[in-house]
C-alpha positions as CSV (number, residue, x, y, z in Angstrom):
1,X,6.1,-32.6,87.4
2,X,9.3,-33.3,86.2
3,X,9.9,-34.8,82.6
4,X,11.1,-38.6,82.8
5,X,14.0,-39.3,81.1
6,X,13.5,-43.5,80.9
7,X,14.6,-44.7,77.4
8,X,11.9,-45.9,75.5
9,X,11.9,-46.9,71.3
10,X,9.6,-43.9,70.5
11,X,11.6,-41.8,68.7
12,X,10.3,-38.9,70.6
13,X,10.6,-40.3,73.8
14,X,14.6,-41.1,72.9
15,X,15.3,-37.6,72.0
16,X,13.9,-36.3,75.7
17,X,16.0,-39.3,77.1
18,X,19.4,-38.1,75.6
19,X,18.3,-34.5,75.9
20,X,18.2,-34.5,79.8
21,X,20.7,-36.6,80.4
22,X,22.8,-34.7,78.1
23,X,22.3,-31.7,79.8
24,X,22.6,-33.2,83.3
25,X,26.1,-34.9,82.8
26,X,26.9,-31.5,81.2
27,X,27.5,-33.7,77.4
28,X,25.5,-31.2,76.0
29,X,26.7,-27.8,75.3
30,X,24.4,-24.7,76.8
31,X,24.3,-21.6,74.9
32,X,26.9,-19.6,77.2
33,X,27.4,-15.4,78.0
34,X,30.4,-14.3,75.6
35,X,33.2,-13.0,78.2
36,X,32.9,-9.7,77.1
37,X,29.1,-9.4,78.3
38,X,30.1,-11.2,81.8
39,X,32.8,-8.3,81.9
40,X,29.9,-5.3,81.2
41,X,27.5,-6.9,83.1
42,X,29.2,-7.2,86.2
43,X,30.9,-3.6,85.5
44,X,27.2,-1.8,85.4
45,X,26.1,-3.4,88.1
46,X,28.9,-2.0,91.0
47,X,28.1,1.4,91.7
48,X,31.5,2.1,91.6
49,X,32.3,1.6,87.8
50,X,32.2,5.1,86.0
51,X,30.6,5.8,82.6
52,X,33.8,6.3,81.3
53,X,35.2,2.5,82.7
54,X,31.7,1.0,81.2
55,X,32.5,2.7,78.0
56,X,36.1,1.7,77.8
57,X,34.7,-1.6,77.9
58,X,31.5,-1.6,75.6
59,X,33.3,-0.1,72.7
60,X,35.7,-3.3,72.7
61,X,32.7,-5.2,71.1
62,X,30.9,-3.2,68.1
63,X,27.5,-4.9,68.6
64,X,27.5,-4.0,72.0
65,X,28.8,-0.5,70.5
66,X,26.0,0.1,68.2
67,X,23.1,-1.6,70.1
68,X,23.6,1.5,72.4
69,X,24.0,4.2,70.3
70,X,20.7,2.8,68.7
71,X,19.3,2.8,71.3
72,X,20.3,5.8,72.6
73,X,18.9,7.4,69.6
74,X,15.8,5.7,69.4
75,X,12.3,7.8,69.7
76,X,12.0,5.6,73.2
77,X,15.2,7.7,74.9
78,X,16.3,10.2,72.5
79,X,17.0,13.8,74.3
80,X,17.7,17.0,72.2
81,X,20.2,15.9,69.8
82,X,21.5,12.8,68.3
83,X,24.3,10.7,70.4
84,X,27.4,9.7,69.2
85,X,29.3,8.7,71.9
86,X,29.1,5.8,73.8
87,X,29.9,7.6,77.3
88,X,27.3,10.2,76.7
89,X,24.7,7.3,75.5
90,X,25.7,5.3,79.0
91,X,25.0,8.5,80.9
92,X,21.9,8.8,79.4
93,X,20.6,5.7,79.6
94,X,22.0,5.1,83.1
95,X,23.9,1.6,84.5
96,X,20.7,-0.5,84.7
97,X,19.3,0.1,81.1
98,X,22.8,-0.6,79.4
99,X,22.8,-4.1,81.8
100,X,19.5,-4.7,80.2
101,X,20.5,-3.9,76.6
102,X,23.7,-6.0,76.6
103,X,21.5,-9.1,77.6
104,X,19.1,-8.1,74.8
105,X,22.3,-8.3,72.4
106,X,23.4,-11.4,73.7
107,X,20.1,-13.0,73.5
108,X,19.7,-11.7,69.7
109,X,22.7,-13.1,68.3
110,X,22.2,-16.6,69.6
111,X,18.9,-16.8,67.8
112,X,20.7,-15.5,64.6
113,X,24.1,-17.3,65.1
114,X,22.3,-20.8,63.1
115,X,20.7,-19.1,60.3
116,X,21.7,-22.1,58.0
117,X,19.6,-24.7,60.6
118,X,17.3,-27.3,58.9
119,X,15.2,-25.8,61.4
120,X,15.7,-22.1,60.1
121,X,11.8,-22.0,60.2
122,X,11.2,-23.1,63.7
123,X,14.1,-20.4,64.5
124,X,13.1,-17.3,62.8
125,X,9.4,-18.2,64.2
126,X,11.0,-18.4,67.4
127,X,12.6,-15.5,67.6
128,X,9.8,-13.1,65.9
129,X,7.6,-14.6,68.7
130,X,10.5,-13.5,71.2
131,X,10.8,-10.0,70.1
132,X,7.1,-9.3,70.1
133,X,6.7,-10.9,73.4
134,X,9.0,-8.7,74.6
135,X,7.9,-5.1,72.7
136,X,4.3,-6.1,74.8
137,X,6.0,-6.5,78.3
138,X,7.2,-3.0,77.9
139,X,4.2,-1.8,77.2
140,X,2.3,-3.0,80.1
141,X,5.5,-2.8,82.4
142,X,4.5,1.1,81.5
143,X,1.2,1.7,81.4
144,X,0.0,-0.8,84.0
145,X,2.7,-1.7,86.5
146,X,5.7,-0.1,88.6
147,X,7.8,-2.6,87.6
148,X,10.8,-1.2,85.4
149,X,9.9,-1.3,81.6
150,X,13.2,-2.9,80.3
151,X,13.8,-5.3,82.8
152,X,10.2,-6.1,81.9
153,X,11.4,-6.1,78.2
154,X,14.8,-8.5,79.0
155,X,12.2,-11.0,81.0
156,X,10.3,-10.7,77.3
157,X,13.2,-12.1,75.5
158,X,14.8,-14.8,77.5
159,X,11.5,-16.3,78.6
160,X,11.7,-19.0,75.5
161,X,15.7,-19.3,75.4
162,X,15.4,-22.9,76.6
163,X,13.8,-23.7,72.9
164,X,17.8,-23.5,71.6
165,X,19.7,-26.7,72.6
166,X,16.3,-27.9,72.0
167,X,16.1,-27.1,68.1
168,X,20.2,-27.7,68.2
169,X,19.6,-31.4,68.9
170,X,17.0,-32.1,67.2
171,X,19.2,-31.9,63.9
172,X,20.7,-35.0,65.4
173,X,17.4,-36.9,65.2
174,X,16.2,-36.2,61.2
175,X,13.6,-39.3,62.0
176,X,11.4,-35.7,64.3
177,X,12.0,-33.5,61.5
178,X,9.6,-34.3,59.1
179,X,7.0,-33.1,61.5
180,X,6.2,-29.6,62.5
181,X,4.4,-31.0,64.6
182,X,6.4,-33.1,66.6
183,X,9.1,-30.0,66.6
184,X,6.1,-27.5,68.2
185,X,5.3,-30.3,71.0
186,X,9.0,-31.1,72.1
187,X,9.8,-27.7,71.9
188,X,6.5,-26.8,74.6
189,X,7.3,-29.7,76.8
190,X,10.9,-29.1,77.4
191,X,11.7,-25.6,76.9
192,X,10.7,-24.0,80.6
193,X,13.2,-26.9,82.3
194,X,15.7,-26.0,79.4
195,X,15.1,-21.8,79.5
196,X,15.5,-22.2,83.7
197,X,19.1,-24.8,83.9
198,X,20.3,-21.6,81.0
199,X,19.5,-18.7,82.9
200,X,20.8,-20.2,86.3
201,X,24.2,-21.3,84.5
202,X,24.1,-17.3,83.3
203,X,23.7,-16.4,87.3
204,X,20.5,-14.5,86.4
205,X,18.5,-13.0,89.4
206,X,15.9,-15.4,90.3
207,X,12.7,-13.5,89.3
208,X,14.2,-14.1,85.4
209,X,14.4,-17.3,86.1
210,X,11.3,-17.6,87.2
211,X,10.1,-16.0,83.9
212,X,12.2,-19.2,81.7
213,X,10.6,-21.4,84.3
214,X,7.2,-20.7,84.9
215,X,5.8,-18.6,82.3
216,X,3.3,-21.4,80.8
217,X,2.1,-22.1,84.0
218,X,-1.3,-20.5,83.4
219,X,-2.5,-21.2,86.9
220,X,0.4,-19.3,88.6
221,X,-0.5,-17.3,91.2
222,X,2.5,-15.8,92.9
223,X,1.0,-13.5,95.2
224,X,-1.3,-10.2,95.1
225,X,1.6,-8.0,93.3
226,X,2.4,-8.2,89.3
227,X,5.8,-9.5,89.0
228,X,7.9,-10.5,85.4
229,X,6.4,-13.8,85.2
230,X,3.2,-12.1,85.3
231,X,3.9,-10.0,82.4
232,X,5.7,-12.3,80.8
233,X,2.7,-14.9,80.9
234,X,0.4,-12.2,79.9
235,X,2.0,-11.0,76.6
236,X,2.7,-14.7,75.6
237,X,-0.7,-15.5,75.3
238,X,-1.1,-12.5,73.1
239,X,1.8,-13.3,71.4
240,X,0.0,-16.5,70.7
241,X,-3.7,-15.2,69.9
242,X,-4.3,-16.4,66.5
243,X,-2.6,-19.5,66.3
244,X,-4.7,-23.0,66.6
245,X,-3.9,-23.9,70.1
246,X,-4.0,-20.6,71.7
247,X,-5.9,-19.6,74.6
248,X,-8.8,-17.3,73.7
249,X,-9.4,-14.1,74.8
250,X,-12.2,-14.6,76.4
251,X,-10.6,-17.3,78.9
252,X,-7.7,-14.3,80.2
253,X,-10.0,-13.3,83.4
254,X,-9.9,-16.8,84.7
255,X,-5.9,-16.6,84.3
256,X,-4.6,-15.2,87.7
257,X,-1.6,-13.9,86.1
258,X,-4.3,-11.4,83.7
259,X,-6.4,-11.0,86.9
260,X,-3.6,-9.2,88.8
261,X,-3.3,-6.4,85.8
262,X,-6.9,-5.2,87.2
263,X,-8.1,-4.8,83.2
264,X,-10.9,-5.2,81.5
265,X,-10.7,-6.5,78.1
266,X,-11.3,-3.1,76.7
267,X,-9.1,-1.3,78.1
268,X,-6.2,-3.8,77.8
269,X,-7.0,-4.0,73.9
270,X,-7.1,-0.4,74.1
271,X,-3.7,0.7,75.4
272,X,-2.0,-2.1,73.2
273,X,-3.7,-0.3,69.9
274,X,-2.7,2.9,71.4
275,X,0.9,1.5,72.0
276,X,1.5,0.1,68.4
277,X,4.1,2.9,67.4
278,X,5.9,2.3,70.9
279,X,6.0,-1.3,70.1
280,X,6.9,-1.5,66.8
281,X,10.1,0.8,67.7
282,X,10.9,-1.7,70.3
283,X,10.9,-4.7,67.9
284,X,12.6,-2.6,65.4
285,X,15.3,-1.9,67.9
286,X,16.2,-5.9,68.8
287,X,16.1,-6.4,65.0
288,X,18.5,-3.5,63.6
């Protein structure tokens, strides 16, 4: 159902007024792909572009630089001996993967670019949220599906991009602020609508954003085959376990998106204990 934007006093109401009609008259500003990540991206996906090309081009940006030689190196991809080249990391590591890792980079630094943000909490929360969301999709990408573990891992960390402009304009309105409360709600309402306008601005492939769009949709049901959404949906609930309005455990086989993986609550609590090291290393890599 889409969200109204009629103006109304309630403070609340006001701010999802000039939010969407911000966004639709284009008044407010979208977090946006640097030029140099447009430039790799498009370079790793033509099969023409060489490793050599790709790595003319990567090592113009040192984030981008040492993302990938992190990676390269990490227990997840590391081969006999340490890398320290970009073009040998990209040969390694193959076109797709460094597509997927520049994203990831991308993605990181917009959640850290506003680390002096009133809402510095709602952020970092955000954003460790993000990262294990994302350590958990390649785990199950692996273990349980064909689908490829780090596009699995990208779909983990964009799926709640839309909270951004969200949290950006709602320094504008210090009468929501005071509550956590009110922060946590706007931020769940909006952010799917948000997340989906962002990743189609980025000309993402549909299924990610699908992911942005649909991934609270708990009553999804795409089909007989796991796709992103499906993992993305799965490992946000456990991303959320804990927390006071989180779904319990014991509600996941009524969740057609859980239902697809085929798992029975003791296996799929077993394969994420067994994964811990794997996952950990995955979060430590979108933090270094």
């Amino acid at each position: 159902m889409a969200i109204s934007a009629n103006k109304k006093q309630d403070p609340e109401d006001r701010f999802i007024a000039m939010l969407l009609a911000g966004i639709r008259n284009k008044r407010i500003t979208l977090p946006t792909l640097p030029e140099i990540a447009i430039k790799v991206r498009n370079a790793a996906a033509s099969p023409r572009t060489t490793s050599a090309q790709l790595a003319k081009l990567i090592t113009l940006d040192p984030a981008l630089s040492t993302r990938l030689l992190q990676t390269a190196n990490s227990p997840l991809y590391r081969g006999g001996s340490k890398i320290a080249n970009i073009q040998i990391a990209i040969a390694r590591l193959g076109h797709p993967l460094v597509r997927n890792i520049i994203a990831s980079v991308v993605v990181t630094q917009l959640f850290q670019a506003r680390t002096l943000s009133p809402l510095k909490g709602h952020l970092k929360s955000t954003w460790e949220h993000t990262i294990k969301t994302a350590a958990i999709c390649h785990v199950l990408a692996s273990k349980f599906t064909r689908l490829v573990p780090e596009q699995a891992m990208l779909a983990g960390l964009i799926h709640d991009i839309g909270k951004l402009p969200i949290l950006s304009q709602l320094e504008q309105f210090p009468e929501l602020l005071a509550s956590s409360n009110t922060i946590d709600r706007l931020l769940q309402l909006l952010h799917p609508q948000i997340g989906k306008v962002i990743l189609e601005a980025w000309q993402f492939p549909s299924d990610m954003v699908t992911v942005a769009a649909e991934h609270e949709n708990l009553q999804r049901h795409s089909g007989p085959a796991v796709d992103y959404t499906d993992l993305v949906l799965v490992a946000n609930l456990q991303g959320h376990l804990g927390e006071p309005e989180a779904v319990s455990f014991a509600e996941w086989p009524t969740i057609p998106a859980y239902a697809k993986l085929a798992l029975d609550p003791e296996q799929y609590l077993a394969a994420l204990s067994e994964a811990q090291q794997e996952m950990l290393e995955i979060q430590r890599l979108l933090t270094a």
